[in-house]
C-alpha positions in Angstrom: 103.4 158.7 -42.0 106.4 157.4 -40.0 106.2 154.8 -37.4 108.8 156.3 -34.4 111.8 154.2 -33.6 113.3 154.9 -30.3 117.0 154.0 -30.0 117.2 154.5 -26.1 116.8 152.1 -23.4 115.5 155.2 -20.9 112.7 154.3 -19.2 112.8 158.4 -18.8 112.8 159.1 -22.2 110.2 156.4 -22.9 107.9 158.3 -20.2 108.9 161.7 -22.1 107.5 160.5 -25.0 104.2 158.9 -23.8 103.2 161.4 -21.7 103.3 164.2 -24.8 101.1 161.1 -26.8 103.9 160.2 -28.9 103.8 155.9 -30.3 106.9 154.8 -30.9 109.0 151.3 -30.9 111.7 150.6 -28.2 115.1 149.4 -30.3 118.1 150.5 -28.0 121.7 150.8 -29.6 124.2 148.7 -28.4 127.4 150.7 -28.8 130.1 152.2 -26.7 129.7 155.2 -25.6 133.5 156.4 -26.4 133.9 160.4 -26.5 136.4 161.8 -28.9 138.5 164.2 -26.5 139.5 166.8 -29.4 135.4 167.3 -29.6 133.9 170.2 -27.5 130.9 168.8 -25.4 128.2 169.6 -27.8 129.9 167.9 -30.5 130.4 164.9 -28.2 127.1 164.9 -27.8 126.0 165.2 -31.3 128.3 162.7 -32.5 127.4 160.0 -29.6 123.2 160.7 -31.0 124.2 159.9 -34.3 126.1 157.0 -33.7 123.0 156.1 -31.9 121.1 156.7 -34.6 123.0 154.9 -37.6 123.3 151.7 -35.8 119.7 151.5 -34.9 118.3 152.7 -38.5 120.8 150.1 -40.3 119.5 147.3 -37.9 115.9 148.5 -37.7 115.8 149.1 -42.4 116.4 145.1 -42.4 113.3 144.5 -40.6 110.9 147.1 -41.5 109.6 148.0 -45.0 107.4 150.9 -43.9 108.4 154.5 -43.6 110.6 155.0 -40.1 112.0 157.3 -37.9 114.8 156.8 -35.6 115.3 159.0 -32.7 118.5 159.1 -30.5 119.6 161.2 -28.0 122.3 161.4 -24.9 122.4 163.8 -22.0 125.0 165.6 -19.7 125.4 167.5 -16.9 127.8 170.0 -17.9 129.7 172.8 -15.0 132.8 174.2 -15.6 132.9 173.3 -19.0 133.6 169.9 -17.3 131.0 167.2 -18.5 130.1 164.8 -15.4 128.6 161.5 -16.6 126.5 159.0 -14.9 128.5 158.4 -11.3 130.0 155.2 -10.8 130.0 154.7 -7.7 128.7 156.6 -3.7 131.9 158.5 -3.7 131.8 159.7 -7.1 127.9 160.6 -6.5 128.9 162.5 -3.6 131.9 164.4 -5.0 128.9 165.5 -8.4 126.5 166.8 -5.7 129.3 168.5 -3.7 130.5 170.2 -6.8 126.8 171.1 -8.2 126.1 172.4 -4.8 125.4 176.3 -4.2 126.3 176.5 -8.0 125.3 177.0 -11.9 125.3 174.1 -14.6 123.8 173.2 -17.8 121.9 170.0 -19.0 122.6 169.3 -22.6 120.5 166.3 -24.6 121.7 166.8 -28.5 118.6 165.2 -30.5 119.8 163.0 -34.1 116.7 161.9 -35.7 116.8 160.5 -39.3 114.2 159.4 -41.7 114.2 156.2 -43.9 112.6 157.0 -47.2 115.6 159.7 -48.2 118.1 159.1 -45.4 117.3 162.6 -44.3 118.2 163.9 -40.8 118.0 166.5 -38.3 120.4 167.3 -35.2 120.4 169.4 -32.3 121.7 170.5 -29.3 118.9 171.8 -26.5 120.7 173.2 -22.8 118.6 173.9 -20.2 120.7 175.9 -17.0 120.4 174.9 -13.6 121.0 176.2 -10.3 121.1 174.4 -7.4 120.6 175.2 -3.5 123.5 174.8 -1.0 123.2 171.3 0.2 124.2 170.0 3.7 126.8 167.2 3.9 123.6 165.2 5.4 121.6 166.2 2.6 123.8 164.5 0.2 124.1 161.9 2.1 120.7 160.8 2.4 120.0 161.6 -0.9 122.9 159.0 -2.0 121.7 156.2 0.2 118.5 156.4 -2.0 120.2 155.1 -5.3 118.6 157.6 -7.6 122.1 159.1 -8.4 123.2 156.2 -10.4 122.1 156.2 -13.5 121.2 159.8 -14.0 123.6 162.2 -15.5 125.3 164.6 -12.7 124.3 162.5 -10.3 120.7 163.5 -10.0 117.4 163.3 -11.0 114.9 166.2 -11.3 111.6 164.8 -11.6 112.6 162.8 -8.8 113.7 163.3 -4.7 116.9 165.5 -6.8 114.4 168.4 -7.7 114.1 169.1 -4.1 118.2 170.4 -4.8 117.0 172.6 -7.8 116.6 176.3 -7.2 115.9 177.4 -10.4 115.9 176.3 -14.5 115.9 178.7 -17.1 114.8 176.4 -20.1 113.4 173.2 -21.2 112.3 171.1 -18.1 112.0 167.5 -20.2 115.5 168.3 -21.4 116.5 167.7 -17.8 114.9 164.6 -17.5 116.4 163.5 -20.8 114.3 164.4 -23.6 113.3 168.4 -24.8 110.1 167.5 -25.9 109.5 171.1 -27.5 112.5 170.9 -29.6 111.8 167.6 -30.6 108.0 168.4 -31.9 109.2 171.5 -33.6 112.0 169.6 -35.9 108.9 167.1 -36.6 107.0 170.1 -37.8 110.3 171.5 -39.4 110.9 168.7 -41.5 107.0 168.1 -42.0 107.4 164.1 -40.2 104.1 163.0 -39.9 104.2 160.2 -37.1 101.8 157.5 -37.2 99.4 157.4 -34.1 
């Protein structure tokens, strides 16, 4: 059995994983999240997870002898095959939710998970689409004077005041918020990872 090893600081992700009954160990990765431009978004996103990943697991080896498993992850908002990023700032926030507005996009979390007996691992790419209503100028407004936008990919935050935008997913839910769940579970159950309780 595995003891899970978290290498995300996402009090989102963390919430993910207790509400499906998951025990795990917080040990966020300190590195820069740098994309490699000739990448295409998934394999941004893949690579950024396992760079997650390594770092945490060759920290994490040092200070624990029994069997582990790391899990990192990173999220977009993707539209236009134009990946937005966390905004930095009201007018950037405003400018995502104008854009997203009326529209289609994706949410893409890629998923690295690797085990410490073998150094075995898994990777994955879950996208959920989205579309959104046609928000008002006030609506965007108000919704940026609330500070959820901040720290949310896109600029928004589902399972928060931003689902009232959201007209309709067609996919994983938790992979919005930061985490697919189901996908997750099922490469457990792939791989035959047992986690400890």
């Amino acid at each position: 059995m595995y003891q899970l090893v978290l290498a995300s600081a996402s009090p989102r992700r963390r919430q993910l994983l207790q509400d499906a009954g998951f025990s795990f160990l917080v040990h966020p990765s300190q590195i820069s999240e740098t994309f490699d431009e000739n990448l295409t978004i998934d394999e941004q996103l893949r690579d950024l997870s396992r760079r997650k990943a390594e770092v945490v697991f060759e920290e994490y080896k040092h200070i624990h002898k029994d069997p582990f498993l790391v899990l990192a992850a990173d999220t977009e908002v993707v539209i236009h095959g134009e990946a937005l990023g966390k905004p930095k700032d009201e007018r950037q926030a405003t400018a995502f939710l104008k854009l997203l507005s009326g529209c289609f996009h994706e949410v893409k979390t890629a998923l690295f998970i690797k085990e410490s007996i073998n150094g075995d691992f898994v990777s994955h790419v879950e996208t959920t689409l989205i579309e959104f209503n046609e928000l008002t100028d006030q609506e965007i407004q108000d919704y940026v004077k609330t500070s959820e936008p901040y720290d949310k990919a896109g600029g928004y935050a589902i399972q928060g005041a931003g689902g009232q935008f959201v007209k309709r997913t067609a996919g994983s839910w938790t992979n919005v918020v930061g985490l697919p769940v189901e996908k997750f579970t099922e490469l457990l159950q792939k791989k035959s990872w047992v986690l400890k309780k």
